[in-house]
C-alpha positions, 0 to 999 in steps of 0.5 A: 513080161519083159521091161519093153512088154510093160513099156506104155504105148502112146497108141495103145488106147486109141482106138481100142478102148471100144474093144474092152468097153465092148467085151465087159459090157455084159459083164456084172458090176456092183450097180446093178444085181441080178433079179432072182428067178424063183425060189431062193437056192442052196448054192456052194462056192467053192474058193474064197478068192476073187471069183468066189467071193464076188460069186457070193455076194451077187447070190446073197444080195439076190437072196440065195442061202450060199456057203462059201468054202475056203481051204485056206485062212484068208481070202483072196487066193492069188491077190495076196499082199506080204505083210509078214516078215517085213519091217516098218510096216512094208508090204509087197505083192505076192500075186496080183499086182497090177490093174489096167485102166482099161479093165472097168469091172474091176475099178468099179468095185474098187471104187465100189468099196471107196479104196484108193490107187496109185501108180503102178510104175513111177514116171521119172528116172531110169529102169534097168536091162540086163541083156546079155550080161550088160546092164543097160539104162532105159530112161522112162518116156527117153529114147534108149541109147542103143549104143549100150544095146549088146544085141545083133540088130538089123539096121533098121532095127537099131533106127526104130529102138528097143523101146519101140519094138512092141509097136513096131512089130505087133502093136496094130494087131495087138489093137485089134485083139483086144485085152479079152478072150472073143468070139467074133474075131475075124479068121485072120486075128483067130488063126493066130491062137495055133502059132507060137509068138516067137513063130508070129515075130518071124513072119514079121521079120523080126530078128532072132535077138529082137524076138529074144529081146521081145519074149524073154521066156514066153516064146512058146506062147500062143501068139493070140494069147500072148497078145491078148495079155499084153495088150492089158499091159501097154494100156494108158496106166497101170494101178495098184491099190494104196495099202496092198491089193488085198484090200479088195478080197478082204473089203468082198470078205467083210461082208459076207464073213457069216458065210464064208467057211475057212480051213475047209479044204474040198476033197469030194464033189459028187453031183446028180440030179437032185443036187451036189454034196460036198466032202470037205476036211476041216480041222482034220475032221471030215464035213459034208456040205449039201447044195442045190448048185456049186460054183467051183471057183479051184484052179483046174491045176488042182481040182483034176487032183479032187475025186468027182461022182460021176465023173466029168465028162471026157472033154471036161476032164481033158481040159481039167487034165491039160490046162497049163498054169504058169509058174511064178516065184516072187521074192521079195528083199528088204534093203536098209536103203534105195541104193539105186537110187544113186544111180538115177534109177527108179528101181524098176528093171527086167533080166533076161534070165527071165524074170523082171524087177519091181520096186514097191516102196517107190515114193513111199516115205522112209529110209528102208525100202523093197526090191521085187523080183518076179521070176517065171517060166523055166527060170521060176521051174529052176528055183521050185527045184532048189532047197530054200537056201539055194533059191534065195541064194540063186535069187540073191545073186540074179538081182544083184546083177540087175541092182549092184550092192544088194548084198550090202544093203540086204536084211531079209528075203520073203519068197512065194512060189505059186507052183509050189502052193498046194492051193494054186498049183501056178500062177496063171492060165497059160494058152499055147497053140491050139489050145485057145479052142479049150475055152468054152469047155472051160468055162461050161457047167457040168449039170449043177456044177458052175465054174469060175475064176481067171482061167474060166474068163475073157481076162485070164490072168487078171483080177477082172476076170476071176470078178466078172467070171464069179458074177457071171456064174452067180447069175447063171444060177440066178437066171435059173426059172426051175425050183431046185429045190 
């Protein structure tokens, strides 16, 4: 995601508010849990994280007798918050981080458990480019002076300006998309799942810096995709949760503490007729867990590694097998002081090294404060490749292009890389062209075998999809008429 991709979009909602409205209609939300049909069931969820947590709570309040299984020692999977390793009680995002307010499910549970949000992006000073080598100053909701703007543009382009180029060249068609996977988009909207976003801008007479300047890293993504996805982004605010995001998979975990199984890594799902087993590792001893129904909350980066019996069928197993999750590192530095500050800069900023820079601690009181920077695609396949000391030090030295003086400031470097997580295996689903046609078959059952999370939602990526994915699954197996048992 680019600085200008995160730009915010005047026209963004208008319009278009109907889209999401319209496509989480039949999503669950906390008012309303599904009606049981039938006798109570067995039911095994498979990941603590969003999608498997909101999966347990829908069955537990219906009445089912659910075990939630979690490899880890914390809930929440991709929504992990750093606490460790930081002084004053600072703490940054190392997965999740930013809520649209056009994603109603998720806010309803927010609001659900009384959390509070702030702002995302602060609204004054200056965030920062580095195009080029040239660092460039991008006044939030100023024009950019494009005299500082080191790209080969054409004419109008320099007329239209950087921070209007989204709009300009795919901002009615991003309308029209949405922010979810559909299946009533017309011919001219789904055809743009089979070329690239680079090949998209092309045919809009995009030049070849624009299209640079727009993608940073993503020009190999499907153009629906990469659309879909940004249109979340140019909504009318983007959030996070005051205190760290993982309050909300802790506030899931709270209650539902006496059904969820920490430690226990899943090894074996073998599945019939008659009901699903379970081989998982706790401790270093291996378990059994028997169940009328699953819900199998795992990325496919790292289910296609767990043995299966019998085993997926072919289409299953191809999109298992083939499903891309894009790879993140995030590095989070402690500095003793905001020193961008004396710049006029909010702290916010994007390279075109591939990565884009955060700043946590805005508006936080306190001297001390954090710098993010979230580094992906081949950039972020570098550093997984580097011994720790040379990742931090190729981190240290791609943020100090951005924000001069970190060095000076510098006291520690927490880093997080998802592709290197042998519970995630990568950050998000990613759809490149011709691949957008997987989506049903990811999210299909295989006999009692439910699937859930971001990458089996219409929100792939998102904190909403793996939510309104786990509730979906949960009353698929509530809407069941026959006694599994």
């Amino acid at each position: 995601m680019t600085i200008n991709r995160r730009k915010f979009l005047k026209h963004a909602v208008s319009g278009a508010g109907g889209l999401c409205l319209s496509a989480a209609a039949s999503w669950a939300l906390p008012q309303t849990p599904g009606q049981r049909n039938g006798s109570g069931k067995r039911v095994a969820i498979l990941g603590a994280g969003l999608a498997g947590l909101a999966a347990g709570w829908e069955l537990k309040q219906s009445g089912h007798d659910i075990t939630i299984l979690e490899a880890q020692l914390h809930p929440g999977g991709r929504v992990h918050t750093i606490r460790e390793g930081l002084s004053d009680d600072l703490y940054a995002e190392a997965g999740a981080g930013r809520i649209p307010n056009t994603h109603n499910v998720t806010l309803e549970w927010v609001k659900h458990f009384g959390l509070e949000l702030e702002p995302f992006f602060p609204k004054e000073l200056a965030e920062v480019a580095l195009l080029k080598g040239r660092r460039v100053k991008m006044p939030v909701g100023k024009p950019v002076d494009m005299s500082q703007v080191p790209l080969d543009l054409t004419p109008d382009e320099r007329k239209i300006g950087v921070s209007n180029f989204d709009e300009h060249y795919y901002g009615d068609t991003m309308r029209r998309i949405g922010d979810a996977i559909r299946e009533d988009w017309p011919p001219e909207i789904t055809r743009l799942a089979d070329i690239s976003m680079a090949e998209f801008l092309r045919q809009r007479g995009a030049s070849k810096d624009a299209i640079y300047y727009m993608l940073f890293g993503f020009e190999d993504d499907a153009a629906l995709d990469f659309m879909r996805d940004a249109y979340s982004h140019h909504t009318e605010s983007l959030s996070k949760i005051k205190g760290g995001n993982d309050q909300l998979p802790r506030a899931f975990a709270a209650k539902l503490s006496d059904v969820v199984d920490y430690g226990c890594a899943v090894e074996h799902i073998e599945h019939g007729k008659n009901g699903v087993r379970i081989a998982c590792r706790r401790a270093g001893v291996l378990d059994h867990v028997e169940a009328d129904a699953v819900i199998c909350t795992i990325p496919f980066s790292v289910l296609r590694h767990i043995a299966v019996t019998p085993e997926w069928t072919p289409a299953k197993r191809k999109v298992i097998n083939s499903l891309d999750y894009g790879p993140v590192v995030r590095a989070t530095f402690q500095v003793s002081r905001c020193y961008w500050e004396d710049e006029g800069l909010n702290g916010f900023g994007s390279s075109d090294k591939d990565f884009e820079v955060w700043h946590p601690t805005y508006g936080k009181p306190g001297h001390r404060g954090l710098l993010q920077a979230y580094f992906y695609q081949d950039l972020a396949r570098r550093l997984d490749k580097m011994s720790e000391s040379e990742r931090v030090e190729r981190m240290i030295a791609d943020m100090e292009e951005v924000h001069p003086g970190l060095r000076r400031c510098l006291e520690t470097v927490v880093t997080k890389s998802w592709a290197n997580d042998p519970w995630q295996r990568g950050a998000f689903v990613v759809y490149y062209p011709g691949q957008q046609k997987w989506y049903p078959e990811i999210c299909s059952r295989e006999g009692r075998v439910w699937f859930a999370g971001e990458h089996a939602s219409p929100w792939p990526g998102w904190m909403q999809g793996a939510i309104a994915s786990g509730m979906k699954a949960a009353r698929e197996i509530n809407a069941q008429s026959f006694d599994l048992r």
